[in-house]
C-alpha positions as CSV (number, residue, x, y, z in Angstrom):
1,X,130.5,129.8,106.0
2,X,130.4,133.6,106.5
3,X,127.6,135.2,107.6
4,X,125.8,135.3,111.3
5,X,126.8,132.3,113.6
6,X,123.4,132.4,115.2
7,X,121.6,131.2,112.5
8,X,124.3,129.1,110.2
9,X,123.7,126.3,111.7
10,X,119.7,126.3,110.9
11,X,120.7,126.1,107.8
12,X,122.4,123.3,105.4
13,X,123.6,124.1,102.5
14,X,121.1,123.1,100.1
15,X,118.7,125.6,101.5
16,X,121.5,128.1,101.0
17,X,121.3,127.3,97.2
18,X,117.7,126.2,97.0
19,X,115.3,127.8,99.9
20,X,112.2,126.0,100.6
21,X,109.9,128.6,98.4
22,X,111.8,127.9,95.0
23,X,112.1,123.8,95.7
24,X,108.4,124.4,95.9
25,X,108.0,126.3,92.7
26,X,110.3,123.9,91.1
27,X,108.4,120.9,91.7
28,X,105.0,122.5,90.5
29,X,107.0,124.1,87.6
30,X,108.2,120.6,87.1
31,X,104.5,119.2,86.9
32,X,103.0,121.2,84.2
33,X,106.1,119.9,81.8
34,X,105.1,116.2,83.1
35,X,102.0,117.1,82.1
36,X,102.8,118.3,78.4
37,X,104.6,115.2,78.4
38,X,101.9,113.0,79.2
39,X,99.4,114.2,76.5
40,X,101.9,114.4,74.0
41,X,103.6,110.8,74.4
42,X,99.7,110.0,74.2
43,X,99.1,111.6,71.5
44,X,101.9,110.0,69.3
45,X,100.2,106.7,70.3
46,X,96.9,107.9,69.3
47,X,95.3,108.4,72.5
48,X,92.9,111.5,73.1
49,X,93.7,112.0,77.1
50,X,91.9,115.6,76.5
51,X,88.9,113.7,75.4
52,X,88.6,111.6,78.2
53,X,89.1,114.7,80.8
54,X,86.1,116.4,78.4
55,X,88.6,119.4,77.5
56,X,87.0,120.8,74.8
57,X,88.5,119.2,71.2
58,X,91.0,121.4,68.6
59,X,88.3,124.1,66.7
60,X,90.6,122.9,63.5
61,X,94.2,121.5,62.6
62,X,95.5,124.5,62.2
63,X,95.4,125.1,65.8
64,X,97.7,124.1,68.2
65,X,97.6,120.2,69.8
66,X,96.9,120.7,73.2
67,X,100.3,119.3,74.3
68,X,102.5,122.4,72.8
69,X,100.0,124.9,74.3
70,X,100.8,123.2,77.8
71,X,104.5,123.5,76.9
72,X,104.1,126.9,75.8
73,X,102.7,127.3,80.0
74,X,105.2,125.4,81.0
75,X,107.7,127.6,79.3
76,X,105.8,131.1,80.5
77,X,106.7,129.9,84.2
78,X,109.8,128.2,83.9
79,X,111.7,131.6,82.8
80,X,110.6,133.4,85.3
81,X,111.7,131.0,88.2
82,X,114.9,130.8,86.2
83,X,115.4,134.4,86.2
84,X,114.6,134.9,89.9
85,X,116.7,132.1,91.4
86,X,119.7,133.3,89.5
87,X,118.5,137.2,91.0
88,X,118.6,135.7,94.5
89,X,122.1,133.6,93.8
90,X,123.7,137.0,92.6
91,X,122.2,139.3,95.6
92,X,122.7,136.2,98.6
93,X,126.0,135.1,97.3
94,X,125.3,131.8,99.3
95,X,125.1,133.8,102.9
96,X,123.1,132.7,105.4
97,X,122.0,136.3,106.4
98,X,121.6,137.2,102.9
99,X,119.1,134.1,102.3
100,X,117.1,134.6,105.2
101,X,117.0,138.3,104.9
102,X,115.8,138.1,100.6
103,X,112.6,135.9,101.8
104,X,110.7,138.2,99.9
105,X,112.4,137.7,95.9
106,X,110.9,133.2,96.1
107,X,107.9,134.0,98.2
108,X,106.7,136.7,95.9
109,X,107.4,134.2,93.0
110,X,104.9,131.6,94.8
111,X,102.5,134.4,94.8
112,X,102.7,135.6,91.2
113,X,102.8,131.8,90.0
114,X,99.5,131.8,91.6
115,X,98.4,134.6,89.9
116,X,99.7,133.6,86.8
117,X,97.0,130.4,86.9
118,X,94.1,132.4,88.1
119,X,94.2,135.4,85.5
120,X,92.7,134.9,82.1
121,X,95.9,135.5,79.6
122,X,94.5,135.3,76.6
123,X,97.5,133.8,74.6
124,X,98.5,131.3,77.5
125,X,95.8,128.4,77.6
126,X,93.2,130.6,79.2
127,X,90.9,127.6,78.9
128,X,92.7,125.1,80.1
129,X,93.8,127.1,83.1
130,X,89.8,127.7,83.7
131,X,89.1,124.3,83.3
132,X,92.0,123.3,85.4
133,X,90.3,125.8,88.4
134,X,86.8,124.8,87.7
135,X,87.4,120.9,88.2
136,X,89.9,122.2,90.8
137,X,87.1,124.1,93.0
138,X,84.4,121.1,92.3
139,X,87.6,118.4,93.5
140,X,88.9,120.6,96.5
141,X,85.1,119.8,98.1
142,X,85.1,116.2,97.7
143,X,83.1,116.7,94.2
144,X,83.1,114.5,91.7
145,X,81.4,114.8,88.6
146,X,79.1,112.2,86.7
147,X,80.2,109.8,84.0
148,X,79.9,111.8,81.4
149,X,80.3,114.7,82.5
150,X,84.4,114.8,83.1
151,X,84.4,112.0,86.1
152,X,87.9,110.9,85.0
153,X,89.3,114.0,84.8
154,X,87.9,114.9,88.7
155,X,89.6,111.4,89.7
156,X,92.7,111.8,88.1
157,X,93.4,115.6,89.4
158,X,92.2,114.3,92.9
159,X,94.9,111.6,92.7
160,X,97.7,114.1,91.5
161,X,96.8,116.0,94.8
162,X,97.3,113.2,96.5
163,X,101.2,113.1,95.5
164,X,101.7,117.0,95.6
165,X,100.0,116.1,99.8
166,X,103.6,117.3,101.2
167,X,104.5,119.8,98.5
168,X,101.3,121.7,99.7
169,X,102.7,121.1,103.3
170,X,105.3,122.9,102.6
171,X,103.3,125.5,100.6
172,X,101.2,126.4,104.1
173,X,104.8,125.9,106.1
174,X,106.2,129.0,103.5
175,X,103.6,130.6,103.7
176,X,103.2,130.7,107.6
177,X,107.0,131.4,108.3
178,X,106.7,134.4,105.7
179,X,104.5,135.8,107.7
180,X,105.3,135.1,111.1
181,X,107.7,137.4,113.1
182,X,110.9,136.3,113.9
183,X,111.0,133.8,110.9
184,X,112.2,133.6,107.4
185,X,110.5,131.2,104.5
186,X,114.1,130.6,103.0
187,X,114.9,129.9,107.0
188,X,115.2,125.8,108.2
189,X,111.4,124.9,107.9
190,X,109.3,125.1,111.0
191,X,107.2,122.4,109.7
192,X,105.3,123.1,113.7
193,X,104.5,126.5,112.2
194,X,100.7,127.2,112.7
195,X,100.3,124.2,115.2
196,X,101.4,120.9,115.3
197,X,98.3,119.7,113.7
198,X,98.0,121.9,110.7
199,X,100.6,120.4,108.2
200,X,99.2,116.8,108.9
201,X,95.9,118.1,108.4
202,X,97.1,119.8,105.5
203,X,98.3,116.8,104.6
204,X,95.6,114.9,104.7
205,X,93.1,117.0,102.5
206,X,94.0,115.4,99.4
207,X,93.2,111.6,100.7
208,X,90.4,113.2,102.6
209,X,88.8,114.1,98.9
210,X,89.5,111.1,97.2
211,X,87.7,109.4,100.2
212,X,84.6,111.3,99.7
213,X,84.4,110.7,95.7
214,X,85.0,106.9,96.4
215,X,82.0,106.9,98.8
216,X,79.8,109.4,96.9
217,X,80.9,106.5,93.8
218,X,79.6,103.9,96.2
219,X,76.1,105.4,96.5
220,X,75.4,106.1,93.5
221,X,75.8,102.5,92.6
222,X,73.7,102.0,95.4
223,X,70.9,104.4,94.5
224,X,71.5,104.2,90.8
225,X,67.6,102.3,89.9
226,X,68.9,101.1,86.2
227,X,72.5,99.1,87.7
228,X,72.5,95.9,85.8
229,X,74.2,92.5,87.1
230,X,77.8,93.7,85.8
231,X,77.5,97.0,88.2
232,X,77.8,95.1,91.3
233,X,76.9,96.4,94.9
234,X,79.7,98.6,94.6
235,X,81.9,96.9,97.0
236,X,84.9,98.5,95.0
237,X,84.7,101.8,95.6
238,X,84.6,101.0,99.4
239,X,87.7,99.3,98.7
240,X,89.2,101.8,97.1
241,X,87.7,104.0,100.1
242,X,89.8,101.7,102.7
243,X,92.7,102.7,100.6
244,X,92.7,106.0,100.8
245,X,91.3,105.7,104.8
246,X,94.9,103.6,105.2
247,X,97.1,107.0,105.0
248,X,95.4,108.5,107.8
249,X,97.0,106.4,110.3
250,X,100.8,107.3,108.5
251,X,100.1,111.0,108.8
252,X,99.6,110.9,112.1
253,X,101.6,108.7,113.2
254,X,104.6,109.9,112.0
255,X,103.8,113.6,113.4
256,X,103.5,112.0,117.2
257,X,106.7,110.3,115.5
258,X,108.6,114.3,114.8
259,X,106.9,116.3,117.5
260,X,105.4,114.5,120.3
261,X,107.4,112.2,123.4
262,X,106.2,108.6,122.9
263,X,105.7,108.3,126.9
264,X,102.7,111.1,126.7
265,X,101.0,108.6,125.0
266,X,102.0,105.7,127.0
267,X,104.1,104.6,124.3
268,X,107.6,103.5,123.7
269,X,109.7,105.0,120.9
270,X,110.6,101.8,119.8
271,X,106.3,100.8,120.3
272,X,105.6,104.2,117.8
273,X,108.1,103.5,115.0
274,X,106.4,99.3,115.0
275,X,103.4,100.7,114.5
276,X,104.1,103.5,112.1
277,X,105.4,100.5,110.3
278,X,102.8,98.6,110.2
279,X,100.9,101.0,109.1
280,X,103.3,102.6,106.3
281,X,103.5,98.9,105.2
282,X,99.8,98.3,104.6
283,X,99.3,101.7,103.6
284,X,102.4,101.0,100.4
285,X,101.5,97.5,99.0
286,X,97.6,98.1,99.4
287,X,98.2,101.1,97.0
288,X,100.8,99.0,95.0
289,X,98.4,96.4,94.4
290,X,95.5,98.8,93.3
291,X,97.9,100.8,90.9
292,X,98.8,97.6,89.0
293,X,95.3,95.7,89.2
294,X,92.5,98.5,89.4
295,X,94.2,101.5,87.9
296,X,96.5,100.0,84.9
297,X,93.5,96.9,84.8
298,X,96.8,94.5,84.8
299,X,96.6,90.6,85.9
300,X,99.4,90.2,88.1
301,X,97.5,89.9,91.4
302,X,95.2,88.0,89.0
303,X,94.3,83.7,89.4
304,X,96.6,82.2,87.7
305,X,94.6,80.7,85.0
306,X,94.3,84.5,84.1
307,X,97.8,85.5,84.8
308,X,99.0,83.2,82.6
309,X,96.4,83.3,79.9
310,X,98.4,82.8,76.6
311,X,96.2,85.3,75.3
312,X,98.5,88.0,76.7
313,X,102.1,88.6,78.3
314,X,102.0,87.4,81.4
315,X,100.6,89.5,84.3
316,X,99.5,92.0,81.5
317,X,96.3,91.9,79.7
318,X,94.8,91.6,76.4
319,X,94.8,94.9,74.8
320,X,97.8,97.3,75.4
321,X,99.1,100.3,73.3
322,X,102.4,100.6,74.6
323,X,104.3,99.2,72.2
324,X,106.8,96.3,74.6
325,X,105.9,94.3,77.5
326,X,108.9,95.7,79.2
327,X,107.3,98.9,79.0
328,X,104.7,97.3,81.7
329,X,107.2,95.4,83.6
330,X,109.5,98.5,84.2
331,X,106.4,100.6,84.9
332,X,105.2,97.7,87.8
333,X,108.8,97.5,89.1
334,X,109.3,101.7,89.5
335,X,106.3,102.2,91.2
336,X,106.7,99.5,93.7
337,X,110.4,101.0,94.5
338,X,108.7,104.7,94.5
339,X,106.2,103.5,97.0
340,X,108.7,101.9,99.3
341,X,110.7,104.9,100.2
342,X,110.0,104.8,103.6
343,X,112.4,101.8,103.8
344,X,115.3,104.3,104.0
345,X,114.1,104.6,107.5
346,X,114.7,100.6,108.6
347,X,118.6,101.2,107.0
348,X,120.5,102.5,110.6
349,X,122.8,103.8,108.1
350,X,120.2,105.7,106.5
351,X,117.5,106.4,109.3
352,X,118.1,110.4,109.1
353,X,117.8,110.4,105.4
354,X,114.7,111.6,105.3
355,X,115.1,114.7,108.2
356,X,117.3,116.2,105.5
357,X,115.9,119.1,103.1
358,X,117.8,117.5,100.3
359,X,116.4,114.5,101.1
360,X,112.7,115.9,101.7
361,X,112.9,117.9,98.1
362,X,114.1,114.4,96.3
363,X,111.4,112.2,97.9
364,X,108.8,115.1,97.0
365,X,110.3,114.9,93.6
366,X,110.7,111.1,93.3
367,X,106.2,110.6,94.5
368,X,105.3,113.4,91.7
369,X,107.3,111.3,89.3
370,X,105.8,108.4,89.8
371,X,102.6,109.9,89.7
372,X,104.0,111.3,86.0
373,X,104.6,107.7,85.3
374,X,101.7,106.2,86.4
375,X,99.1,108.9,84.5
376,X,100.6,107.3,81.2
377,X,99.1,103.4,82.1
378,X,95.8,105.0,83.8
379,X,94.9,107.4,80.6
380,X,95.8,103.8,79.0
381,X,93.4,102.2,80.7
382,X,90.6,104.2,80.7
383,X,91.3,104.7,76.7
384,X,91.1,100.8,76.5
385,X,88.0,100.7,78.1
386,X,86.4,103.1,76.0
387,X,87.4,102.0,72.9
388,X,85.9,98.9,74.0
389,X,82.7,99.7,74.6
390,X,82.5,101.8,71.3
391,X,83.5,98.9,69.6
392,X,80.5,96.5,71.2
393,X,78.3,99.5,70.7
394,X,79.1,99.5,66.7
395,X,78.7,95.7,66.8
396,X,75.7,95.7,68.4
397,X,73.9,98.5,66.3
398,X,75.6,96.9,63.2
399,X,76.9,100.5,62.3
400,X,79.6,103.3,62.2
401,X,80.5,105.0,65.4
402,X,80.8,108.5,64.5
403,X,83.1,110.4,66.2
404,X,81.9,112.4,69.7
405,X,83.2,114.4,72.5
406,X,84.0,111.0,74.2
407,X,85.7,108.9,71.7
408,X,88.8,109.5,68.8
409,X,88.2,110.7,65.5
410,X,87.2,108.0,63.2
411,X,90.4,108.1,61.2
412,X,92.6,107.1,64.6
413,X,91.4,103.9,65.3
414,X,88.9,101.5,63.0
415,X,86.5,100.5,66.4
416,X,86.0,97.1,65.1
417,X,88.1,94.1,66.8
418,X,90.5,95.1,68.7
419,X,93.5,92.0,68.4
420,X,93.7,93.4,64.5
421,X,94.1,97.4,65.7
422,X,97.5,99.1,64.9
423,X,96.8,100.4,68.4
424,X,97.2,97.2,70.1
425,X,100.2,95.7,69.7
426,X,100.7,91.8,69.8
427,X,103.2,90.9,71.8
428,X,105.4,87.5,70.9
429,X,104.2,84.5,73.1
């Protein structure tokens, strides 16, 4: 390579092509399409997911579904970050020097892609960009609104922070190296930078705020004075609570793991990667296991009188929209591969995979696409649920269920039994 000598070897040559501030951009740029994506798949199989956030419903037909207006966003971003990576490719030429010396044409794209979100453009889903910061600033706390007041939508940004946990690492580790003397953001990432406890701690807000929801769920079960029988003690939030409580031990342990000597802490290396292990383990198949039996409602960690119910496919459940089974059984088998990437560690062939930045960007990548995937079953689900209890409603009031700001228009869906809905397919035995 030409350039200085000193500081080639900091860098490989991936960050040469794709510094750490644009592989950041890229993957939030990358989210709002997933997101388009999501509502509009939805929307094809009749499923309002702007309803069940409470984003306020079309003012007619003539306007825009809310799926195009997030790909017009998507598309008001995306050129942009086009136009300034193929700026810094023409002015760097792939030089070391040059890329470390142009810090300032990505970092200033972070910034104006924040700005972008926070300013009130009129023509570019100013609502759904205040609603997005609203929620945002009641989540960021711990906060998590009431039933019916846009719960879901809290819980499902809160989980999407979860998977963006080391994207927003990497935001502080950008930002901090921009700003630090001597450094360079598109330099090799001082992920130290700021102390060697800030990035884990960074880390950790996200799991730190779905915590708090799932324990401010817990007591208002617990101090709720009209919970029927079917409420229970609320025993699953606190399990959901351990859940989240499990990725605490991973954080840290795999920062003593990067930046700490195992005999400070009276430890072996050998002793530190067992129980990082242990710990990644637990932390992976707990999750695993709550994805497919809490958050898609699925039966495969079910009894098996109810796994095998000939009433539905097996491991699924009764009412689905999706229109195969193998659209489940793919879905199961992807996110249990995406949340076993830390086995590229146990393969010696493969144990510095993941100190690569190539290798960072794709496993960043790979947990935001899962999370893409899994949105589609837990929208699903929730859907489901709700069309369910409209439908016992109307049978137990022995009337129409009129269309409100929780439910689908009346011409989507007739809310009477559900095994004889277009929306739920019946799958061959």
């Amino acid at each position: 390579m030409d350039g200085d000598p000193a500081v080639e070897p900091e860098l490989d040559a991936f960050s040469l092509i794709l510094p750490l501030p644009y592989r950041i951009a890229v993957i939030f740029v990358l989210g709002v399409w997933a997101w388009g994506v999501n509502l509009h798949y939805l929307s094809i199989l009749k499923i309002d997911a702007a309803a069940l956030v409470k984003y306020h419903a079309r003012a007619s037909p003539t306007v825009h579904p809310h799926y195009r207006r997030t790909y017009r966003l998507a598309a008001a971003v995306t050129v942009p970050l086009v136009v300034s990576v193929l700026l810094f490719w023409v002015i760097t030429h792939g030089q070391p020097s040059l890329v470390l010396a142009w810090d300032i044409l990505p970092q200033s794209f972070l910034f104006l892609l924040t700005i972008f979100f926070l300013l009130p453009f009129q023509r570019l889903s100013r609502t759904g960009r205040y609603r997005f910061l609203s929620t945002l600033k009641r989540v960021s706390i711990g906060g998590i609104a009431e039933a019916d007041n846009g719960k879901f939508g809290d819980i499902l940004l809160a989980d999407v922070l979860t998977s963006y946990a080391k994207v927003l690492g990497d935001l502080f580790v950008s930002g901090c190296m921009f700003l630090s003397p001597g450094l360079s953001s598109t330099g090799k990432p001082d992920r130290n930078c700021g102390g060697a406890y800030m990035v884990p701690l960074i880390i950790s807000i996200p799991s730190m705020i779905r915590l708090r929801q799932c324990l401010i769920e817990f007591l208002r079960v617990r101090n709720n004075p009209n919970k029927n029988a079917t409420a229970g003690w609320g025993g699953q939030h606190l399990a959901n609570a351990l859940k989240y409580s499990s990725a605490f031990p991973v954080i840290v342990l795999s920062a003593l793991q990067r930046g700490t000597d195992p005999k400070s802490i009276r430890m072996s290396e050998a002793g530190l990667f067992r129980l990082w292990l242990f710990f990644v383990f637990l932390n992976s198949f707990y999750s695993f296991y709550w994805d497919v039996a809490k958050d898609w409602d699925l039966t495969l960690f079910a009894p098996s009188s109810v796994r095998n119910n000939p009433d539905h496919p097996w491991g699924l459940r009764r009412h689905t929209h999706f229109h195969t089974r193998e659209m489940y059984y793919g879905a199961i088998l992807i996110d249990l591969m995406l949340r076993c990437t830390w086995s590229f560690k146990l393969s010696p062939h493969l144990d510095h995979f993941n100190d690569l930045e190539g290798s960072i960007f794709i496993m960043e990548f790979l947990e935001v696409l899962r999370r893409w995937l899994w949105i589609f079953f837990r929208v699903e689900t929730e859907w489901g649920k709700l069309i369910h209890e409209l439908s016992k409603a109307a049978k137990n009031a022995n009337a129409t269920v009129v269309r409100t700001n929780r439910g689908p228009p009346a011409e989507d869906i007739l809310l009477g039994d559900m095994t004889e809905s277009p929306m739920s397919p019946t799958f061959p035995k």
